[in-house]
C-alpha positions as CSV (number, residue, x, y, z in Angstrom):
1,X,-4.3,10.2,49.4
2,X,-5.9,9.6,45.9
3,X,-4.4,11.2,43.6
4,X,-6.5,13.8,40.9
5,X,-7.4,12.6,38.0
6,X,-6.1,14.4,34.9
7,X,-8.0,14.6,31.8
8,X,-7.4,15.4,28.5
9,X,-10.0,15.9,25.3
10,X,-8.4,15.2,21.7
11,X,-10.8,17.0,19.5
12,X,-10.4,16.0,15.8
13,X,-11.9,19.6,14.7
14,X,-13.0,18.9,10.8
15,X,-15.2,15.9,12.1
16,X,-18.8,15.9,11.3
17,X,-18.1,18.2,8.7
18,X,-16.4,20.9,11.0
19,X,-19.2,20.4,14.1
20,X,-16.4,19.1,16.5
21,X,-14.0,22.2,15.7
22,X,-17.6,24.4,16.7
23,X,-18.3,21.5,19.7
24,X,-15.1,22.8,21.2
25,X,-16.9,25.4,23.4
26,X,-19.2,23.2,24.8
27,X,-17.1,20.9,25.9
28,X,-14.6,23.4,27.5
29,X,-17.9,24.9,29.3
30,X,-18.4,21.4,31.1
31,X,-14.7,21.0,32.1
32,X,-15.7,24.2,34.0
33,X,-19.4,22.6,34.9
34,X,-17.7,19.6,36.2
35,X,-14.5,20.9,37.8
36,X,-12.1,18.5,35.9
37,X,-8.5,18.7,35.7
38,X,-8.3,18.9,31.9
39,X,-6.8,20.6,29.0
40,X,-8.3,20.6,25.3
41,X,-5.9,19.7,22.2
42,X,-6.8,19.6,18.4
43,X,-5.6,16.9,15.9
44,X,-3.9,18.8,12.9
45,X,-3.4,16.2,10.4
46,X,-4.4,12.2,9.4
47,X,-2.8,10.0,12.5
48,X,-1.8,13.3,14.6
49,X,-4.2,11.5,17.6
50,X,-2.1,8.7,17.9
51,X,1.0,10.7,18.2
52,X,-1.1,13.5,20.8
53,X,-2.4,10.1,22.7
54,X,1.4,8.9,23.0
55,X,2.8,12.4,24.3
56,X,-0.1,12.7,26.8
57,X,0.3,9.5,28.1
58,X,3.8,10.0,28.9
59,X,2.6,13.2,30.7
60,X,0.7,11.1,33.3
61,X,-2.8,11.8,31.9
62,X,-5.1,9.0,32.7
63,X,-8.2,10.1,31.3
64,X,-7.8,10.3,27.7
65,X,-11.0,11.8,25.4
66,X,-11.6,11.1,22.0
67,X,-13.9,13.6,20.6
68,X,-14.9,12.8,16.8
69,X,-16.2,10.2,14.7
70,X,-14.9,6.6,14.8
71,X,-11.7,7.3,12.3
72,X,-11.0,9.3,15.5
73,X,-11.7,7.1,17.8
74,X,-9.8,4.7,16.2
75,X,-6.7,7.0,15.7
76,X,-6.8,7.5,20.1
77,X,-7.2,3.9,21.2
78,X,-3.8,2.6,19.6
79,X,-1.9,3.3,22.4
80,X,-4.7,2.3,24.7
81,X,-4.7,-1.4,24.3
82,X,-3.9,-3.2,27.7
83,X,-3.3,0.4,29.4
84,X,-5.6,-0.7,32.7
85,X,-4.2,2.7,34.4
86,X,-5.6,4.8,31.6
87,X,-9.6,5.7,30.7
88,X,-10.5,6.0,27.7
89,X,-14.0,8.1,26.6
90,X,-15.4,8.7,23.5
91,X,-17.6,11.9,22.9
92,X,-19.7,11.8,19.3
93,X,-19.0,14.5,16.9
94,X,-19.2,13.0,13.4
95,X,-21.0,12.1,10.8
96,X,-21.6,8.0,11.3
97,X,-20.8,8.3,15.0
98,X,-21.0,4.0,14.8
99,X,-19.3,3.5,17.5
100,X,-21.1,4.9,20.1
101,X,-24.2,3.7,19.0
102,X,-22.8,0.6,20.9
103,X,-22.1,2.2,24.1
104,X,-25.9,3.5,24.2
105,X,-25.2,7.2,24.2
106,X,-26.7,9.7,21.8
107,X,-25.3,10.9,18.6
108,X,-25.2,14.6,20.0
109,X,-24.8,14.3,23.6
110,X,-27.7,15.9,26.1
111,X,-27.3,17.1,29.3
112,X,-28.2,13.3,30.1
113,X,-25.4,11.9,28.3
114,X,-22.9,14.0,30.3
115,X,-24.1,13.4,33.4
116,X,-23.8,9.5,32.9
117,X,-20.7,9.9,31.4
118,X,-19.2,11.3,34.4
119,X,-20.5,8.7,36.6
120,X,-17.2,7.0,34.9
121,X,-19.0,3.6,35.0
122,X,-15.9,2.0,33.2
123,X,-15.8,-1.7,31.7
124,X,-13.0,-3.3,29.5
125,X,-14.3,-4.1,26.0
126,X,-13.0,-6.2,23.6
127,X,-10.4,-5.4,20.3
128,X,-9.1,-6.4,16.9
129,X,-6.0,-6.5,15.4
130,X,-5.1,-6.2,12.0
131,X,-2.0,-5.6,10.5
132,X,-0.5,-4.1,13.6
133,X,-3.6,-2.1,14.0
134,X,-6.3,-2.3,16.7
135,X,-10.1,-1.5,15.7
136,X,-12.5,-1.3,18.7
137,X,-15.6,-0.9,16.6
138,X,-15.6,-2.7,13.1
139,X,-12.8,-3.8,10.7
140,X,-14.3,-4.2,6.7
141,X,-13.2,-6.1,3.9
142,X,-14.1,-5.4,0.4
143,X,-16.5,-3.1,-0.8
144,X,-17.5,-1.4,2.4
145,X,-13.6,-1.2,2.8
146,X,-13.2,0.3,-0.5
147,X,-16.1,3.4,-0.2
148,X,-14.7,4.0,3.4
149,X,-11.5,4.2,1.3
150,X,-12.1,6.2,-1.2
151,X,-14.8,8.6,1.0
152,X,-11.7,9.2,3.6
153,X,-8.9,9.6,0.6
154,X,-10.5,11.4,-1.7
155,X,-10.3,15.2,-1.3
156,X,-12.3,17.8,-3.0
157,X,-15.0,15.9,-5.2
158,X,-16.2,18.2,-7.6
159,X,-18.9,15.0,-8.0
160,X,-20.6,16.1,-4.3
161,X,-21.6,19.1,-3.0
162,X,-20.5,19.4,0.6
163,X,-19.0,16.9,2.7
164,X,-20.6,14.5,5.5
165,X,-23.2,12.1,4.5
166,X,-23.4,13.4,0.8
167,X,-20.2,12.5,0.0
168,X,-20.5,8.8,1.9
169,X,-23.7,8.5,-0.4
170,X,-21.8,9.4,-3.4
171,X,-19.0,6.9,-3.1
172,X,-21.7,3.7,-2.1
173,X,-23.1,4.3,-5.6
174,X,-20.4,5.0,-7.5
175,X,-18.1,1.4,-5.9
176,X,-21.7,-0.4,-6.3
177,X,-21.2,0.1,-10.1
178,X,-17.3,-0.4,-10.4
179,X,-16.9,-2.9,-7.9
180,X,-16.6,-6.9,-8.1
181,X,-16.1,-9.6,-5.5
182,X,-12.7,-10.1,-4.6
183,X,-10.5,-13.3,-3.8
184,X,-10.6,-13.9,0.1
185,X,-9.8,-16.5,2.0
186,X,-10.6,-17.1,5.5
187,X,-9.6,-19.0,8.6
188,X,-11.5,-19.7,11.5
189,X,-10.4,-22.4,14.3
190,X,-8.4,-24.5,12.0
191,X,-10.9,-24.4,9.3
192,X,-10.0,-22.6,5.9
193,X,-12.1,-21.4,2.9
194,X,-11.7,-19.9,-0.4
195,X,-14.3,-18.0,-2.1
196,X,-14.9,-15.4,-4.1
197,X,-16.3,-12.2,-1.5
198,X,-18.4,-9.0,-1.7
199,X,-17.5,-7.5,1.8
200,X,-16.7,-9.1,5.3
201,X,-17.0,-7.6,8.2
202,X,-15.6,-8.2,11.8
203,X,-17.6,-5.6,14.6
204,X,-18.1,-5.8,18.4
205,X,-21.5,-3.9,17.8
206,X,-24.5,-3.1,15.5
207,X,-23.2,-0.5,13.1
208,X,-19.9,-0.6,11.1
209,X,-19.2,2.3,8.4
210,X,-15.7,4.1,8.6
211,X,-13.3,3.8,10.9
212,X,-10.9,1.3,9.8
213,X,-11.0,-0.1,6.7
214,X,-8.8,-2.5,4.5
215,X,-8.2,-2.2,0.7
216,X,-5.9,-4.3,-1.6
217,X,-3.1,-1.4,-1.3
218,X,-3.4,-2.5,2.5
219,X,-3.1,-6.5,2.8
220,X,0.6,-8.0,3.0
221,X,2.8,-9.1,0.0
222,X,1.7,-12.9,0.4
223,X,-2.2,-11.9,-0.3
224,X,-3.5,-12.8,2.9
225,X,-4.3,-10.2,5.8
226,X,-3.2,-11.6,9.6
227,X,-6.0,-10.7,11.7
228,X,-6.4,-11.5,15.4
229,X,-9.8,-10.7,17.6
230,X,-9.3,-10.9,21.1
């Protein structure tokens, strides 16, 4: 006998600028549409998703929901990695919504999107690590890295009205005056280069913004960053 699936949806509720706290209805309406075994939890804090995606994995949930913008996504999927008994899905509800540009769904889902979403049509897809941290989307170096930085760290700008995409748009043009090329250097099958760098950027898709970003604060003692793209 097959045994029922269980489902959980980790809604990071100040996404998109508080529209995944308000999404929270609609998704609970199609548990009910689509008869799923499935409860809803909300991330409370910076990295709270990869300790709610821990505890529900040791729960025996096997279909685990990420419903935010990438830094969300991001925060769910680090206890993913190599979990073949485990689903992961991704529902858009923030501002950049990068990510799931890739995948082919729409920024807001339609009544479309969920109905291909639960044909589960399931692939494995590749990862990143850096640092001891995975990225499933994009992983940026320099001065992306540093507005995705300072967009994510800095609370309560009395420079920007609002949050969301104002904010972002702030940040690109004030790093586009401060900023200057860094020091990198960069290996690639046994072949090594120095130079002086603007931004670098490892994706698996078309669009890379926030989700996981590296500053100087971030890279290890020796100056270098160990990266690995499987």
């Amino acid at each position: 006998m097959k045994k029922e699936s269980r489902w959980v949806f980790i809604i990071n509720p100040v996404a998109g600028n508080g529209f995944a706290g308000k999404f929270a209805s609609e998704i609970e309406e199609i548990i009910r549409l689509f008869n799923l075994t499935a409860e809803v939890i909300f991330t409370e804090k910076k990295g709270h998703a990869i300790q709610l995606t821990k505890h529900v994995i040791n729960q025996g949930v096997d279909h685990i929901i990420a419903v935010g913008g990438d830094g969300t996504f991001n925060e769910v999927i680090q206890n993913l990695v190599n979990r073949s008994d485990i689903t992961f899905g991704a529902i858009p509800a923030g501002t950049g919504n990068d990510f799931i540009n890739i995948l082919g769904f729409s920024d807001r889902f339609t009544a479309n999107d969920w109905e291909i979403f639960f044909q589960r049509n399931t692939i494995q897809m590749d990862v990143g690590k850096c640092n001891n941290r995975y990225f499933i989307n994009g992983m940026g170096l320099g001065f992306d890295a540093q507005v995705a930085f300072e967009n994510y760290e800095t609370e309560n700008s009395q420079n920007v009205k609002g949050g969301g995409k104002n904010k972002y748009w702030w940040h690109i043009i004030k790093t586009l005056v401060t900023y200057k090329e860094k020091d990198m250097q960069l290996s690639i099958n046994e072949t090594t280069k120095r130079s002086k760098s603007f931004l670098n950027t490892i994706a698996n898709g078309r669009r890379l913004a926030g989700g996981f970003y590296l500053t100087p604060d971030a890279i290890a003692n020796d100056g270098f960053i160990d990266c690995l793209y499987d």
